[in-house]
N, C-alpha and C positions, 0 to 999 in steps of 0.2 A: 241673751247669752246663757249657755248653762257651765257652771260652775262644780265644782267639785272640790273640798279641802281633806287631805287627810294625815294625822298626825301616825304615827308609827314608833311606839318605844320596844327595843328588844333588849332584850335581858340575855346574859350569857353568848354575845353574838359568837359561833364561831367561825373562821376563816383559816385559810390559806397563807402562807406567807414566804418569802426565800431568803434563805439565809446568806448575806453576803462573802459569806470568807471560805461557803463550800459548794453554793450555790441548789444546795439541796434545799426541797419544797415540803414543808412542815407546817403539819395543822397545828391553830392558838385560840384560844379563845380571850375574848376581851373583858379585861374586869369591871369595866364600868359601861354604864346604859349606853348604846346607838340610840339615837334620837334622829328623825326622819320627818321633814315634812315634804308635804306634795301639796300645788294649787295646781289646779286644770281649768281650762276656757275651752271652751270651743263653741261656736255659731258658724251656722248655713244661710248664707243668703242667696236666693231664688230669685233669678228674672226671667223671667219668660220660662226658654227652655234650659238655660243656662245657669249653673250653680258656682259659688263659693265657698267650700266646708276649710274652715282653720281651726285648728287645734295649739293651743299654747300651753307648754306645762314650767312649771316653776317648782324646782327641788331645791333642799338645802339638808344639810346634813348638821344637826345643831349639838351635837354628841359622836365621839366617834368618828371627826371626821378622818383619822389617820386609817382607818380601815375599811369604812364603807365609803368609796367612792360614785358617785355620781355627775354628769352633765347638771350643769345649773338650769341651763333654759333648753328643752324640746320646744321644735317647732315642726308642724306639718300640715301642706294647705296645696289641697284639690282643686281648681278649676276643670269641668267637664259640663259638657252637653246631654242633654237626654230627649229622647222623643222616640212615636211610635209612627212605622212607615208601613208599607202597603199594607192600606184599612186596618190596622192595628194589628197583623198577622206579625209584626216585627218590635220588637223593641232594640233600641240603639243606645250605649253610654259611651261615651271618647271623650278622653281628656287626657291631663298632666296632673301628676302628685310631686312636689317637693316636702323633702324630709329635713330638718336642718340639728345639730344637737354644738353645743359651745363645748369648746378645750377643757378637757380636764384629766384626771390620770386616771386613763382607764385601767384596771384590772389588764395583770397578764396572764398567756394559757401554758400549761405545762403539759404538751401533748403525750406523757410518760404515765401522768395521774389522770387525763383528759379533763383536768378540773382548772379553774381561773383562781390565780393568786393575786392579794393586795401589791402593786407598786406603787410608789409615789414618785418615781423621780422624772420620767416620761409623759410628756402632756400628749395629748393625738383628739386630734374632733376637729370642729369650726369649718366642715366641709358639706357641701350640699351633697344631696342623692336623689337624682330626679329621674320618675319615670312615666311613662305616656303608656297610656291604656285603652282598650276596644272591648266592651264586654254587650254580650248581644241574646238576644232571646228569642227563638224560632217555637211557634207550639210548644212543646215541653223538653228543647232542647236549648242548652246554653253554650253559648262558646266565648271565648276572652283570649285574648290577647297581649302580652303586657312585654314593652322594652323597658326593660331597668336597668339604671344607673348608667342611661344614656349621656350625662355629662363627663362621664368616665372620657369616653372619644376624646374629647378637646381639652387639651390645658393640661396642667399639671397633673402626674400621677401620683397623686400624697396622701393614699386613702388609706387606715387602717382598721381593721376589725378590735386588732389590739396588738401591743405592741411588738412588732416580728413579722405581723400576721397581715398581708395587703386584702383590705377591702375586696372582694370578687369586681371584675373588668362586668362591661355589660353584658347582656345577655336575652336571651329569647325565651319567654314564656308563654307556652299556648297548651289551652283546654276544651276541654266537649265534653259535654256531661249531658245524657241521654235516656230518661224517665221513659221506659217503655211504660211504664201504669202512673195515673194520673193519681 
């Protein structure tokens, strides 16, 4: 496993905020320390041609939690394939990514300021985002493929970016990138 710990004190944080009785969005700063910790995992395990990357991250906010908001627990974990096909002229990766993050009050956007202000009262997360990818390598040409947020299709549509703001439906991404000098 590799691990990662990191503590975070800010001093003077400032932020966003909106006022309830006029609904104008007005910068503040906090008089007392944000305190910030972060723990991260993540391990790859390899069989054969077939991988498992996960990634685990653990935040808390130990100061300051009325203004810096954060997900408690990230989660994201790859399963995919990899191998080289005719006599090594090819490389192939295909697989699936799921992303996951737990409820909590995200930040909202004031598309007037284009900036995100503190909310508390609004929980939104606890939703998967999973998406299936092709990325491939010809001589000195790449191309990839990627369908995201294919669990959008089925089930409930309760995704948000924040709040107001629906998560984007799925979608198609594809590239080529094309090294004429080596």
């Amino acid at each position: 496993f590799n691990t990662s710990v990191s503590y975070t004190g800010i001093e003077d944080y400032t932020y966003f905020s909106r006022n309830a009785t006029d609904t104008t969005t007005t910068p503040f700063q906090h008089n007392e320390r944000v305190n910030y910790l972060k723990i991260q995992v993540d391990k790859e395990i390899a069989y054969g041609k077939f991988a498992w990357n996960n990634t685990l991250t653990y935040q808390e906010v130990l100061g300051g939690e009325q203004v810096f908001n954060v997900p408690q627990l990230l989660g994201r974990s790859s399963i995919y394939f990899s191998d080289h096909f005719f006599k090594r002229a090819m490389f192939l990766q295909t697989g699936i990514t799921a992303k996951y993050f737990t409820e909590y009050t995200m930040d909202a956007y004031d598309p007037v300021l284009a900036e995100f202000y503190v909310q508390n009262d609004q929980k939104l997360g606890n939703f998967p985002m999973v998406d299936f990818f092709v990325n491939s390598k010809v001589s000195q040409t790449r191309i990839f493929l990627k369908l995201e947020h294919i669990n959008s299709i089925f089930g409930e549509k309760n995704y948000f970016s924040a709040p107001g703001y629906p998560y984007r439906d799925w979608k198609i991404r594809f590239g080529l990138v094309w090294n004429f000098f080596m």
